[in-house]
C-alpha positions as CSV (number, residue, x, y, z in Angstrom):
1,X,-97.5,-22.3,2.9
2,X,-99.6,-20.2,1.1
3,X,-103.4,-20.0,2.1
4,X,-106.8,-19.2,-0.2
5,X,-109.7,-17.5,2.1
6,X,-112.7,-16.6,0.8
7,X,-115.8,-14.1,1.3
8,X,-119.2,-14.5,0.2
9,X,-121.1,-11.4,-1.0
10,X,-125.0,-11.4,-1.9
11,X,-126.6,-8.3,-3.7
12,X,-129.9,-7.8,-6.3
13,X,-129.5,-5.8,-9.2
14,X,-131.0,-5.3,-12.8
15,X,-128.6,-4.9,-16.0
16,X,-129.3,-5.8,-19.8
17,X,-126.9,-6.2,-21.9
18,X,-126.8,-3.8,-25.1
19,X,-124.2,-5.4,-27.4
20,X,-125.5,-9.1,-27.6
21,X,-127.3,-10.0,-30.9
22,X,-130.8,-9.2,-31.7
23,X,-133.7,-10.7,-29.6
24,X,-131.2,-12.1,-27.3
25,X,-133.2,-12.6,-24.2
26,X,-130.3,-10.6,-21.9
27,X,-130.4,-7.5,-24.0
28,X,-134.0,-7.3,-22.2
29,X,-134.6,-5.5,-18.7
30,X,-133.9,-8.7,-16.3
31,X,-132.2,-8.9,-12.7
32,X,-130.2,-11.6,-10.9
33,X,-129.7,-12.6,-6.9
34,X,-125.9,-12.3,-7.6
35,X,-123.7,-13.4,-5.4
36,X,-119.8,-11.8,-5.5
37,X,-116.7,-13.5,-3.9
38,X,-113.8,-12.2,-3.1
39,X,-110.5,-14.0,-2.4
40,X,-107.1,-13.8,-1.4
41,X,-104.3,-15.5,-1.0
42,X,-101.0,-15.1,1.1
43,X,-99.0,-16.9,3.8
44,X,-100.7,-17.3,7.4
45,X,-99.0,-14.5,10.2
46,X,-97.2,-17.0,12.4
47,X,-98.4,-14.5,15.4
48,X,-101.7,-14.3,14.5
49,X,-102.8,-17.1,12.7
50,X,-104.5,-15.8,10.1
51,X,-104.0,-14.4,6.8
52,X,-106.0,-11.1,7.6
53,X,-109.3,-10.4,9.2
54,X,-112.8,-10.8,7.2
55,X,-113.4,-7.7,8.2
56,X,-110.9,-6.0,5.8
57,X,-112.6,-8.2,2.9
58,X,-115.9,-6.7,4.1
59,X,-114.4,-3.3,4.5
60,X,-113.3,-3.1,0.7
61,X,-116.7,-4.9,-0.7
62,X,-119.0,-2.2,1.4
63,X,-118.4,0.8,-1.0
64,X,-118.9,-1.5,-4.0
65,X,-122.2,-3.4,-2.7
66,X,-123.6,0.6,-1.4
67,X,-123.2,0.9,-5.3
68,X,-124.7,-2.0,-6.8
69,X,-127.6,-3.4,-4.5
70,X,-131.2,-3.0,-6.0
71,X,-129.5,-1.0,-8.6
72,X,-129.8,-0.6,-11.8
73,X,-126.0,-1.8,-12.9
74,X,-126.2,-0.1,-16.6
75,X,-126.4,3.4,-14.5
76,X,-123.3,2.6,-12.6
77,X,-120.2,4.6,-13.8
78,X,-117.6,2.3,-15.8
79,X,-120.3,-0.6,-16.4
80,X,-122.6,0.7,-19.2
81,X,-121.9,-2.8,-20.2
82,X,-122.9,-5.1,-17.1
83,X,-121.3,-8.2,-18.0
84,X,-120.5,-10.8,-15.3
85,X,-116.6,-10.5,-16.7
86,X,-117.1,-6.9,-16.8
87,X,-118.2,-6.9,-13.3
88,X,-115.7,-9.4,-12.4
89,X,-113.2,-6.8,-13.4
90,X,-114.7,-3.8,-11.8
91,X,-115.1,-4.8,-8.5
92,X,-111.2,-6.2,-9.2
93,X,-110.0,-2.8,-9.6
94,X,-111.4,-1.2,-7.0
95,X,-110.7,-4.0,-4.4
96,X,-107.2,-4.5,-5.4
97,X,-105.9,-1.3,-3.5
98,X,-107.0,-2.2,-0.6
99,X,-106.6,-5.7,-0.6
100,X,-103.3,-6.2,-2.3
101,X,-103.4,-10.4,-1.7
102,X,-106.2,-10.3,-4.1
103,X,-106.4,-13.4,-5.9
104,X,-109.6,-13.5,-7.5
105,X,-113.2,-12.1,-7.8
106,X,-116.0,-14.7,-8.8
107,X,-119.3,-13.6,-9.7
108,X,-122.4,-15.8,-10.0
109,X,-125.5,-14.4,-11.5
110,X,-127.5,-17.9,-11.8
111,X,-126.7,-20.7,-9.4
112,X,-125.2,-22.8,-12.8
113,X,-122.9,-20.0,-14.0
114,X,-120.1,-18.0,-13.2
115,X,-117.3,-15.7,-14.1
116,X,-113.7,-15.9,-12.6
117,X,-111.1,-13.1,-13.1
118,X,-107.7,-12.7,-11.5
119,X,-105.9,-9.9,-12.9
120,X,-104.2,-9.3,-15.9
């Protein structure tokens, strides 16, 4: 049977967002309490009953959140535009190596909205 797990990520960062129209209150300076989570998805090992250890998830995420938390996410390499489905898809492919039962990356940058990618 396969199984979802999920891990909760937290980080503060600023971003605009340079190709929305003009006076589009996100192309200002602003910053969010985002919170990132990362799932997978796979079947249970019958030995040891689980379908691998948070600390793998956290292992992969630690690299990404060193680059992102009380950051300025414009400056980051690869996200010059910060979206939350850019972002989505960044922390994807760096993740995804790692973490091969990647399912899906959810980002939250307001507790009302959120972006879901999982893969092409």
């Amino acid at each position: 049977m396969k199984t979802r797990l999920a891990h909760e990520f937290r980080f503060e960062a600023a971003h605009r967002l340079p190709f929305v129209p003009p006076g589009h209150k996100c192309a200002r300076l602003h910053g969010h309490s985002f919170v990132l989570e990362i799932v997978v998805a796979g079947d249970v090992d019958s030995h040891t009953g689980w379908l691998v250890d948070f600390a793998e998830i956290e292992m992969a995420w630690r690299p990404l959140h060193e680059l992102f938390d009380h950051r300025y996410l414009n400056e980051v390499e690869g996200l010059s535009n910060p979206t939350s489905e850019n972002l989505a898809r960044f922390v994807w492919e760096r993740v995804r190596p790692s973490l091969p039962i990647l399912e899906a990356v959810i980002v939250r940058e307001t507790c009302v909205a959120r972006c879901e990618y999982r893969g092409e």
